[in-house]
C-alpha positions as CSV (number, residue, x, y, z in Angstrom):
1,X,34.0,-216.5,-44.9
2,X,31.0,-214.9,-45.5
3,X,27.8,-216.0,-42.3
4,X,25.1,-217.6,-44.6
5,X,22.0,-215.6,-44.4
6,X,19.1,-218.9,-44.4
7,X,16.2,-218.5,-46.7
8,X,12.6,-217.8,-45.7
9,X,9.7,-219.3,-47.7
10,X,5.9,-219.2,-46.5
11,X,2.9,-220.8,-48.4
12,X,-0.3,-219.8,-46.7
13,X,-3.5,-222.1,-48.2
14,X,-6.8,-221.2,-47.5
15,X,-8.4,-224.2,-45.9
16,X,-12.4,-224.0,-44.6
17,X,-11.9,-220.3,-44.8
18,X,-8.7,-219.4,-42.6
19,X,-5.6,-218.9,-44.2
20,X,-3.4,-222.0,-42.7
21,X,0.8,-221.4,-43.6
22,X,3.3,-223.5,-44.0
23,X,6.6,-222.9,-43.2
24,X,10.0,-224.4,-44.6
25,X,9.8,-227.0,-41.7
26,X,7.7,-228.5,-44.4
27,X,9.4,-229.8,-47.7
28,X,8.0,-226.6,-49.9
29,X,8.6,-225.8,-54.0
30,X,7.2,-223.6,-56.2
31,X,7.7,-221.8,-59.2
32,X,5.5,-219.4,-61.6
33,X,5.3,-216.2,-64.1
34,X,3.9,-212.6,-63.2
35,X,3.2,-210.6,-66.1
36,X,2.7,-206.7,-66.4
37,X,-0.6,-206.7,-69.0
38,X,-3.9,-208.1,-68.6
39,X,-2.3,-212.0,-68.9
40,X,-3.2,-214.0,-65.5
41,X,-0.1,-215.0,-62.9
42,X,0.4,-218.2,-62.9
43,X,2.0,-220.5,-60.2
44,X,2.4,-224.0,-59.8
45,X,3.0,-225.3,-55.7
46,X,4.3,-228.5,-54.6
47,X,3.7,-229.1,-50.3
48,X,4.6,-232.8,-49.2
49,X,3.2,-234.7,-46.2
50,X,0.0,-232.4,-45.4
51,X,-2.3,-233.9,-43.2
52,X,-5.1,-236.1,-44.4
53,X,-8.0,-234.0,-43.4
54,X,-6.6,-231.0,-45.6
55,X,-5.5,-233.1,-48.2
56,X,-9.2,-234.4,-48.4
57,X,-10.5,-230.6,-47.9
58,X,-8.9,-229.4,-50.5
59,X,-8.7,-232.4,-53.4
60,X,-12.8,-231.8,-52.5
61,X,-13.2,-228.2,-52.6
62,X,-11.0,-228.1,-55.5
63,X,-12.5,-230.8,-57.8
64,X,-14.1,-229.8,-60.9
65,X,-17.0,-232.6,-60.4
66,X,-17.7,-229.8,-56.9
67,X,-20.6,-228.0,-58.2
68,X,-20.2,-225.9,-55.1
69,X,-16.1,-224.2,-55.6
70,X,-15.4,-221.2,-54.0
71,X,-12.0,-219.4,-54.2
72,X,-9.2,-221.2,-52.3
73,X,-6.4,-218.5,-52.0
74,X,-2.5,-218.8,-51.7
75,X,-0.5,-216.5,-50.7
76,X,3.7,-216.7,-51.4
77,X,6.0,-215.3,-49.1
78,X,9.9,-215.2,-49.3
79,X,13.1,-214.0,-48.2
80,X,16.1,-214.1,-45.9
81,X,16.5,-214.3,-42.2
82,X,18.3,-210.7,-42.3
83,X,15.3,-208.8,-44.6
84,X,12.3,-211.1,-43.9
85,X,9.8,-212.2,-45.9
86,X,7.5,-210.2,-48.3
87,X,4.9,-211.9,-50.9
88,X,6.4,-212.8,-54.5
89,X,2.7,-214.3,-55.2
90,X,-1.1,-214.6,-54.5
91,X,-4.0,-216.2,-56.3
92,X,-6.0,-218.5,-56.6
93,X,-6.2,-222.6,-56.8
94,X,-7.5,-223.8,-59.8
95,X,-6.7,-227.5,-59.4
96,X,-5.1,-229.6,-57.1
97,X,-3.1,-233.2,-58.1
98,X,-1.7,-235.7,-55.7
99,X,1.5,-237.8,-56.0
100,X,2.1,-241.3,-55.4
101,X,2.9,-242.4,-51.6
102,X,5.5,-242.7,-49.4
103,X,6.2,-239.2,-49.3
104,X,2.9,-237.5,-50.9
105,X,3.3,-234.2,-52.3
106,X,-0.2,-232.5,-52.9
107,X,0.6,-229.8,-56.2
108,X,-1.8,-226.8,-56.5
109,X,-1.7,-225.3,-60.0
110,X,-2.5,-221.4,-59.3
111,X,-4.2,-218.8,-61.2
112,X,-4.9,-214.9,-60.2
113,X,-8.3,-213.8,-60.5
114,X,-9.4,-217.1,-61.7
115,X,-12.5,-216.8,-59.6
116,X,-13.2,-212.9,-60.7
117,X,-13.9,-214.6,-64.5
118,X,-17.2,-215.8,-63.6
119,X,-18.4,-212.4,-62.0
120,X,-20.6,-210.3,-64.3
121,X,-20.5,-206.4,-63.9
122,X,-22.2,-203.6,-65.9
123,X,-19.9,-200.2,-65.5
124,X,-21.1,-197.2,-67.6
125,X,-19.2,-193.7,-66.6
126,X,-20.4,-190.3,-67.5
127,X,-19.5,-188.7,-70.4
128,X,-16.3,-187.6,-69.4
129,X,-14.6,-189.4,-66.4
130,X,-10.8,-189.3,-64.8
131,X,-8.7,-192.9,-65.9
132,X,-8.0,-192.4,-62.0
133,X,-11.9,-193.0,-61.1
134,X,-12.5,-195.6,-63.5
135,X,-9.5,-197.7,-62.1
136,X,-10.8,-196.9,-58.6
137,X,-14.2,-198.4,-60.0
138,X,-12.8,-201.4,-61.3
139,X,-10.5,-202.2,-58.2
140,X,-13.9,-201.6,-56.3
141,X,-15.1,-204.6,-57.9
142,X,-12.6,-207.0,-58.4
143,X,-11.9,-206.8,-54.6
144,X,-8.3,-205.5,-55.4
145,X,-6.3,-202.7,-53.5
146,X,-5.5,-200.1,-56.1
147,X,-1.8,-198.8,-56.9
148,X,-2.6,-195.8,-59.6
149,X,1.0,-194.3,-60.8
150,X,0.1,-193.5,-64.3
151,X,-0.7,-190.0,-66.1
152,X,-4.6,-189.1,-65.1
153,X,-6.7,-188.3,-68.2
154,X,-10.2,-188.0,-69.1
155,X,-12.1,-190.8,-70.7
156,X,-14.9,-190.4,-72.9
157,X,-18.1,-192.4,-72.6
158,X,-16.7,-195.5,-70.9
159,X,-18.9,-198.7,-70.7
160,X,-18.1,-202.2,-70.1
161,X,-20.4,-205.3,-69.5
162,X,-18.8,-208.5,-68.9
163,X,-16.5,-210.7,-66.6
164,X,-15.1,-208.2,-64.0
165,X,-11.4,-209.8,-65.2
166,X,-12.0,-208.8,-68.5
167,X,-12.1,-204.8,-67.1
168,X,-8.2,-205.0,-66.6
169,X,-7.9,-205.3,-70.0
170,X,-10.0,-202.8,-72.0
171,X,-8.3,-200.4,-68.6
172,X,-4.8,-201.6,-70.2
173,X,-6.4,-200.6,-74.3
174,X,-7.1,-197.2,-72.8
175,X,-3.9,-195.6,-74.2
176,X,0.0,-195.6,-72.9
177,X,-0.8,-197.4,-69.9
178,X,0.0,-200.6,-68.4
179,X,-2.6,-202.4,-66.0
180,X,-2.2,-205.7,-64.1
181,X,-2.9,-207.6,-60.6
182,X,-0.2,-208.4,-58.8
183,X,-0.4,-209.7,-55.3
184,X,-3.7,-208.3,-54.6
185,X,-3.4,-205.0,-55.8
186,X,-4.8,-203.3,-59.4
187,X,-1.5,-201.8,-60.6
188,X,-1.8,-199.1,-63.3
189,X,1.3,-197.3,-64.6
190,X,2.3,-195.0,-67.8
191,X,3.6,-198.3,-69.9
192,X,7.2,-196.5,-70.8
193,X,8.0,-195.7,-66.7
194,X,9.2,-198.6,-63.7
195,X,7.0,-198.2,-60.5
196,X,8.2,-195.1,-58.5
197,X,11.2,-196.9,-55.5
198,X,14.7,-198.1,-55.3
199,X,16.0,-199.0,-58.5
200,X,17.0,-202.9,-58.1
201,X,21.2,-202.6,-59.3
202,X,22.2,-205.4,-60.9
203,X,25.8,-207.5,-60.6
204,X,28.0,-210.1,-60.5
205,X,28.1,-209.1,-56.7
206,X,24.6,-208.4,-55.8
207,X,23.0,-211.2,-56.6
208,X,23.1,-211.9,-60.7
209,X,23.4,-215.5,-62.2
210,X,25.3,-215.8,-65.1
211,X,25.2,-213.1,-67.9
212,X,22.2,-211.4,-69.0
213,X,20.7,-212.1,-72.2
214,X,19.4,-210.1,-75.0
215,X,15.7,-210.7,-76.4
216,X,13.7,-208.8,-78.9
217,X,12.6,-206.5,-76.1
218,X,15.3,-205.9,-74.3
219,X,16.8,-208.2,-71.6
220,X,16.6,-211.5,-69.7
221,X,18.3,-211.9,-66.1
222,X,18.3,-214.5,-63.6
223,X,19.5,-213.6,-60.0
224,X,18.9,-214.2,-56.6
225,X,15.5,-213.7,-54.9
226,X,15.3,-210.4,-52.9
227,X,12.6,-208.2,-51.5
228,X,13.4,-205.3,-53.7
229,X,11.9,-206.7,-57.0
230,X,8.7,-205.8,-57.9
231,X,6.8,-206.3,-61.6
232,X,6.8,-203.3,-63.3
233,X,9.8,-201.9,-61.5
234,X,12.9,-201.0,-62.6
235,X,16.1,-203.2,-63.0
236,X,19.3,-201.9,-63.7
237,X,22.1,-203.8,-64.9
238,X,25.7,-203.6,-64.7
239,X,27.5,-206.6,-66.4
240,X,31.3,-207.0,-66.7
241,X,31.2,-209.4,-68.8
242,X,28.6,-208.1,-71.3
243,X,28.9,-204.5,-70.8
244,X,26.6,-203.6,-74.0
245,X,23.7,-204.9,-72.4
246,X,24.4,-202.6,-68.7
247,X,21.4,-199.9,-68.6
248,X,18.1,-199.3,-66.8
249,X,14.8,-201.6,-67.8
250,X,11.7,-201.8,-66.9
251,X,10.0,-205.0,-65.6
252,X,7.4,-206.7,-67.6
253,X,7.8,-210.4,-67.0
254,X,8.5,-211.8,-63.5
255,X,9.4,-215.5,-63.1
256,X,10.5,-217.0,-59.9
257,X,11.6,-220.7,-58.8
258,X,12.2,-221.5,-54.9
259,X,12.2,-224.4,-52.9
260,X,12.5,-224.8,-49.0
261,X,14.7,-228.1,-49.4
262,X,16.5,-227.3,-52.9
263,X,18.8,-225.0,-55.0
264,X,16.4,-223.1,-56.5
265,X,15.5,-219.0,-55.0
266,X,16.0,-217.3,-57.8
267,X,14.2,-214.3,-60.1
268,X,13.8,-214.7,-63.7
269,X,13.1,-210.9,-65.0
270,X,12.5,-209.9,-68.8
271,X,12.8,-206.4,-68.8
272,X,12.3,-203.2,-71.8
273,X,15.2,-201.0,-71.6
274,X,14.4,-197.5,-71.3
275,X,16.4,-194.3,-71.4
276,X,17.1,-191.7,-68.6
277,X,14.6,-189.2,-69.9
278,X,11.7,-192.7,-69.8
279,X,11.3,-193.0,-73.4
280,X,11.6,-197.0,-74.4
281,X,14.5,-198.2,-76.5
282,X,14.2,-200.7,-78.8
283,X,17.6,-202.4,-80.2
284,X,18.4,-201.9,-83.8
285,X,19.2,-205.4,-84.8
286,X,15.8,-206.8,-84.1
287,X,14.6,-207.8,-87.8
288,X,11.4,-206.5,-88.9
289,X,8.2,-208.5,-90.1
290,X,8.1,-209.1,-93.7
291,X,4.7,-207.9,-95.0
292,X,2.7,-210.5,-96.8
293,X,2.1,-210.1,-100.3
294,X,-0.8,-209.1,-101.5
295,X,-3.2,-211.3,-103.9
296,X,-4.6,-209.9,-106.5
């Protein structure tokens, strides 16, 4: 028989300004979606039995009646005792909700960049400028490490004025490129290629739960929670029992569930299949929108 490899989970909370963490000595859950396009990562995080002071700190810091918020950051860390840890999330609290005693669970509903939408910036770029500057611009900003893997080009007469969230998104509308935060970094890749690494392989004996499943887009998969899986990356899958669906993807949704006193550590990945030479493929049975008659 197999020597169980125990879990790892870390949730660090930013409490009067030092990051405090919680280990899985504590009764920990959480669960969320990461998404490769301008779409904010979203994570809901269950801690019971905190102390009363932090509880107080942050139900006050957190309220919306506080006309004085500032950015309360969480941070996610999992893994096994044989790999370690590495982060699966980070962003920000946007509420926090209590539960009825004896065992009082305090739940953080999580949003990243939630506190980058209220900061206006004014960005105008010379005539012609690199896609490679004006991402190292807008990481500038937003406070975000950048991770640049897409084709450079030049950009004509770019100008934004706005929230400095909103710059991820006309970045993304710039043509053939996919730009998202993830875990603290500005992540901007050609849309049709994974992240450059280790191609996750996928199968009934590395880690995958059930079968896969098809979508409009390519594939759905729900497998054990490693350190290898990143969004945007690549994922390839090698089913027995649904062979039609085995191929290489790229990530583009990233859904995790884990729980320091629970079942759940698991990955939830949607992925677009693409072919060896990185062009996307799109399956032929996907019905087409019917275009709406026109009235005369």
């Amino acid at each position: 028989m197999a020597e169980l490899d125990p879990r790892l989970i870390t949730v660090s909370v930013e409490i009067d300004g030092q990051l405090k963490k919680f280990d899985q000595n504590f009764a920990l859950a959480a669960h969320g979606q990461k998404f490769a396009n301008p779409l904010q990562n979203e994570a809901t995080v269950k801690i019971a039995n905190l102390t009363r002071a932090d509880m107080d700190y942050l139900l006050t810091e957190t309220s919306p009646f506080n006309k004085k918020r500032s950015s309360k950051k969480v941070i996610i860390e999992a893994g096994r005792v044989s790999t370690g840890t590495s982060k699966i999330y980070e962003g920000n609290i946007s509420t926090c909700i209590p539960s009825e005693p004896p065992d009082v669970w305090l739940e953080f509903k999580c949003q990243t960049g939630q506190f980058l939408k209220g900061k206006l910036v004014a960005s105008n770029q010379p005539s012609q400028s690199k896609l490679s500057a004006i991402a190292a611009l807008i990481a500038s900003q937003t406070g975000l490490n950048l991770n640049f893997q897409a084709t450079d080009k030049n950009i004509s007469n770019y100008a934004f004025n706005g929230g400095a969230l909103k710059q991820v998104d006309k970045l993304g509308s710039l043509g053939a490129v996919s730009a998202y935060v993830d875990d603290g970094q500005l992540v901007v890749k050609d849309i049709h290629l994974p992240l450059k690494g280790q191609i996750r392989i996928l199968n009934k004996d590395s880690g995958m739960i059930g079968i896969p499943a098809a979508t409009e887009f390519g594939v759905k998969v729900k497998y054990l929670l490693d350190k290898q899986t990143v969004l945007g990356g690549a994922l390839e899958i090698k089913s027995v029992m649904y062979p039609a669906m085995n191929g290489k993807y790229v990530i583009y949704k990233l859904g995790f569930e884990i729980a320091s006193r629970d079942t759940p550590f698991y990955w939830d990945a949607e992925g677009i299949r693409v072919t060896d030479a990185g062009q996307i493929e799109i399956a032929s049975n996907v019905p087409k929108q019917k275009k709406k008659p026109k009235h005369k």
